[in-house]
N, C-alpha and C positions, 0 to 999 in steps of 0.2 A: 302225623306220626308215621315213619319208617317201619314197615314188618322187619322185624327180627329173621330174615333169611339162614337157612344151613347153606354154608360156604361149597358143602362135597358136590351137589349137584351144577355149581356153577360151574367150579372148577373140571367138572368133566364134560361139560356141555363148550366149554373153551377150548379144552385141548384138541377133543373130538370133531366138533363142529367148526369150528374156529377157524384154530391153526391147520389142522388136517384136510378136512373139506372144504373152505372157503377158501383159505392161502395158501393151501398146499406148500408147507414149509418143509424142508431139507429135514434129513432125517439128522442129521449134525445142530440145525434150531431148533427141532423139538426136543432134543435131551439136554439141551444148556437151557430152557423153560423146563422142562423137566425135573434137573438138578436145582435151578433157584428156587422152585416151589416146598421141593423134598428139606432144604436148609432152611427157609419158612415157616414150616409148619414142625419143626420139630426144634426150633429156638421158642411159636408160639406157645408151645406143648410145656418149654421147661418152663417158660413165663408164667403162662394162663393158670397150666394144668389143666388142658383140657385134651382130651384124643386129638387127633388132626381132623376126622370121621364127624368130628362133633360141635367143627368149632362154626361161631355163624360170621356173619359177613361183617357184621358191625367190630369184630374181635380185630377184625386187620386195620385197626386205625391207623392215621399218621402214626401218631409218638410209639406205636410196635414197630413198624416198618423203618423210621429212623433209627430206634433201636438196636434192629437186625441188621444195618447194613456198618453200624458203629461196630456190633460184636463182630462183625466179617473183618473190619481191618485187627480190632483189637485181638483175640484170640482164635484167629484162623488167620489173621496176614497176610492176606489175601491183598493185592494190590487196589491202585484207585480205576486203572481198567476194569479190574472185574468188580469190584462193588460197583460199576457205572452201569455194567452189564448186567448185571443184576437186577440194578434197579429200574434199565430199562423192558427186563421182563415183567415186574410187578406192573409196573404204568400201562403195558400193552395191554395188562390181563383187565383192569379198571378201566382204559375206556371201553374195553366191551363189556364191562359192569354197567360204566352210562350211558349206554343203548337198551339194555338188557332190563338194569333194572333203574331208571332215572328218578325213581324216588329218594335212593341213596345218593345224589348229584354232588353235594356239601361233602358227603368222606370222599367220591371220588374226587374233588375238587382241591382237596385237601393235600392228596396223598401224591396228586397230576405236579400239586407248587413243592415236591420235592424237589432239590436243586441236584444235578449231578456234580461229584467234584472236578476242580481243575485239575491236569496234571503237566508237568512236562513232556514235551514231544522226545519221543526216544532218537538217536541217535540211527540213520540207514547205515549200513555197513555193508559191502561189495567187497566185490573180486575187480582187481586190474585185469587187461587181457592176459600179461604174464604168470599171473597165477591160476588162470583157469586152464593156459595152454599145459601148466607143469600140473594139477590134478587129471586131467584128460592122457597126457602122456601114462597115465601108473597103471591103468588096466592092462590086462595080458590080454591081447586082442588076438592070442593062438589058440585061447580056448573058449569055450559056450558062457563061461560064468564074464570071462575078460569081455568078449563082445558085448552081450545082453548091457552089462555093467558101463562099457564106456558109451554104446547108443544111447543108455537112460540118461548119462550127466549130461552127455551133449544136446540133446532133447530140452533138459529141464534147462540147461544157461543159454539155451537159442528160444526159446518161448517164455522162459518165467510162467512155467506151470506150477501152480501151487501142489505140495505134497498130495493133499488127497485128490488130485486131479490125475497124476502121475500114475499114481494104483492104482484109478479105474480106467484106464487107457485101458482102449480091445484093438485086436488086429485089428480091425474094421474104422477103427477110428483114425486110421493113417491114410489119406488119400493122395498120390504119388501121379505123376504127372505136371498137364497144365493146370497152374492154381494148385502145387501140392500146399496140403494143408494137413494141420490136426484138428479133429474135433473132439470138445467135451464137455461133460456137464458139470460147469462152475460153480459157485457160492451161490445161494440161492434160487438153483436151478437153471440158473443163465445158461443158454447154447451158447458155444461159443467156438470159433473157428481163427486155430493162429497160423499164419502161414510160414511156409519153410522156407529155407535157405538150399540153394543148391549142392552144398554142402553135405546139409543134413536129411536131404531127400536122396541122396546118394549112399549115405551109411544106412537107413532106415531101409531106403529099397534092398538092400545086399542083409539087414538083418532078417525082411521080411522072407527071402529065398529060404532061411533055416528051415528045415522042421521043426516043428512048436513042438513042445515036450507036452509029453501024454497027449495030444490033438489039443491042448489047452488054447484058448481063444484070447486071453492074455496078452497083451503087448511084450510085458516085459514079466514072465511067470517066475516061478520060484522053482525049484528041482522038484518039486511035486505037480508043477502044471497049475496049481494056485496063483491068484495074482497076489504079489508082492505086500507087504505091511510096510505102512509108515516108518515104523521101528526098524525094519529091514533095511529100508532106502536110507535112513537115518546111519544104521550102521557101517553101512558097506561105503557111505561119504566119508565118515570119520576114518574109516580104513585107509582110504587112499590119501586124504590130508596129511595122515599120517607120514608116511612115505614120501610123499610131495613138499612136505615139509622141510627132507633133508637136500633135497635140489631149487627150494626156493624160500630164501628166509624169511622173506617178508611173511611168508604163512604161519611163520612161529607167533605170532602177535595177533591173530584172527581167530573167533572161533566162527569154524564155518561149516551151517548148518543147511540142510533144502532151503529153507527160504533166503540165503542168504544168497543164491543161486537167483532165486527169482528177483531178487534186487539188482543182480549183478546183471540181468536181463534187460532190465530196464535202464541202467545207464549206460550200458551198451547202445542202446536206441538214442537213448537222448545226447551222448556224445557225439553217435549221426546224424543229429540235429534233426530229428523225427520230432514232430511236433506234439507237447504233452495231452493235447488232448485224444491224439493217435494209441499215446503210450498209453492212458487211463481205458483205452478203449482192448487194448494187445491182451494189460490182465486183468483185466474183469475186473474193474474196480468201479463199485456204485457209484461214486462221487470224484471227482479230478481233483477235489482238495485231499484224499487220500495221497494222488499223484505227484501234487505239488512237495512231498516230503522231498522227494529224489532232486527238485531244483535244489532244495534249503541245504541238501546234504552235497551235492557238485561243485566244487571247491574251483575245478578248473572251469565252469562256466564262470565261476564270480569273477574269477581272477582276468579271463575275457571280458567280462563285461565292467571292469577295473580299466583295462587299456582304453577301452574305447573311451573313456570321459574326461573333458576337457581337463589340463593343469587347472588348479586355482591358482589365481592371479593376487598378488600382493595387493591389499587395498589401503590407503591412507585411513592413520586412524583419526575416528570420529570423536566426538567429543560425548563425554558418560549422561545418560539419562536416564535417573533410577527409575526403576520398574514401577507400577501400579502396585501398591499393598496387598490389595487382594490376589491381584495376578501371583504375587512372591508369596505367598501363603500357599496358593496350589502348587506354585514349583517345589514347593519346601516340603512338598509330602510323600 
């Protein structure tokens, strides 16, 4: 028979121990386990009625946990990504239940054969080179705000740096010369090092001569010498789309966000026929099946890879031979 555990002491021996001291997770993983826990235990609370403080370990069975992630879609709407995400926080938190506590193996076992759903793959969406030259053209490159402004887009459409990558650029993170490079620290801590364009080792050195406002260390600071907010960078792209929009139409039909930049990064690369596991490696991306979206979305590689394949050839027809029964049962489904 299974001791009746209190859940509070696991749960902070996980977060504490766990995630912080053994994995050392991104301060961006520990508040998205953070938040699925906090939705959790106060769906358990309406269910059980019990405190969060107070609940035991046996209380998170399957049929709660399927529960909570049915009321995520149903009244919070929450998409099938983030209930996936979700659930993959619960699961992480249970196999270090079954180390922990392997008496309980049967509910972790339980709750591990939860299925994530399927969903469709989203759509990549890019910049052609003509719409990146006409948002590039809009900054006023006579003033402090215009420079900082047009070094950052060219930066972010020459690397495909992701937005919170972008904010924490330091001057020091620009290395200019032979091998110029940037460095940063990626999605789950990843070092990572993209290298420049001669180009934009050229604009970065000529930004780098400024005087940094307030002595701020900031790559790209904000009028107070602070590094920049996501929401910052987010606006000031919208600004210039704007205006860009009326010298290049096709932009009327896009909306285009930072990451829509770092997409545009990548087929950049892959139109120079840079190799995708080069590419998967440029953005920090865990896995090259992440990568492989950008073949699925390149319209012009298909259409090359269309010319190259023989004509079919007319063939004499054959004379009809029905299928297998069973065979046309499984086609018919």
């Amino acid at each position: 028979m299974t001791q009746d555990l209190q859940l509070a002491p696991l749960i902070e021996r996980f977060f504490t121990h766990r995630l912080v001291h053994q994995r050392n997770v991104s301060p961006h993983t520990l508040a998205s386990y953070r938040d699925t826990f906090r939705l959790l235990f106060r769906f358990a609370h309406a269910r059980l009625h019990v405190a969060p403080s107070s609940l035991r370990l046996t209380d998170l069975d399957a049929p709660l946990i399927v529960a909570f992630l049915e009321d995520l879609e149903d009244n919070r709407s929450v998409s099938i990504t983030t209930r996936n995400l979700r659930l993959s926080a619960i699961r992480t938190f249970f196999r270090y239940v079954a180390f922990e506590e392997p008496a309980h193996s049967a509910q972790v076992q339980s709750i591990l054969a939860i299925p994530g759903k399927l969903h469709g793959k989203r759509e990549v969406h890019f910049l052609s080179r003509p719409e990146i030259d006409a948002i590039l053209a809009v900054p006023d490159k006579a003033t402090w705000l215009g420079r900082r402004d047009y070094t950052l887009l060219l930066l972010a459409v020459q690397t495909g740096l992701r937005i919170s990558e972008l904010t924490s650029l330091e001057r020091e993170s620009i290395t200019l010369g032979t091998g110029a490079h940037v460095f940063c620290l990626g999605k789950g801590r990843k070092e990572r090092r993209t290298p420049l364009t001669k180009y934009a080792r050229r604009v970065l050195e000529t930004w780098l001569k400024e005087s940094p406002r307030r002595d701020s260390s900031a790559l790209f600071p904000n009028v107070h010498g602070g590094h920049l907010s996501s929401d910052a960078i987010q606006f000031l792209l919208a600004k210039y789309v704007k205006i860009a929009r009326q010298q290049c139409p096709s932009l009327r039909k896009k909306r285009v966000t930072p990451h829509v930049l770092r997409h545009s990064a990548a087929m950049e690369l892959l139109q120079a026929g840079v190799d995708i596991t080069v590419i998967a490696l440029w953005l920090g991306h865990e896995s090259i099946l992440t990568t492989q979206a950008y073949l699925h979305a390149h319209i012009d590689l298909k259409i090359a890879a269309l010319a190259k394949l023989k004509p079919l050839e007319p063939v004499e027809s054959m004379r009809f031979v029905p299928e297998d029964q069973l065979l046309a049962f499984l086609d018919g489904l």
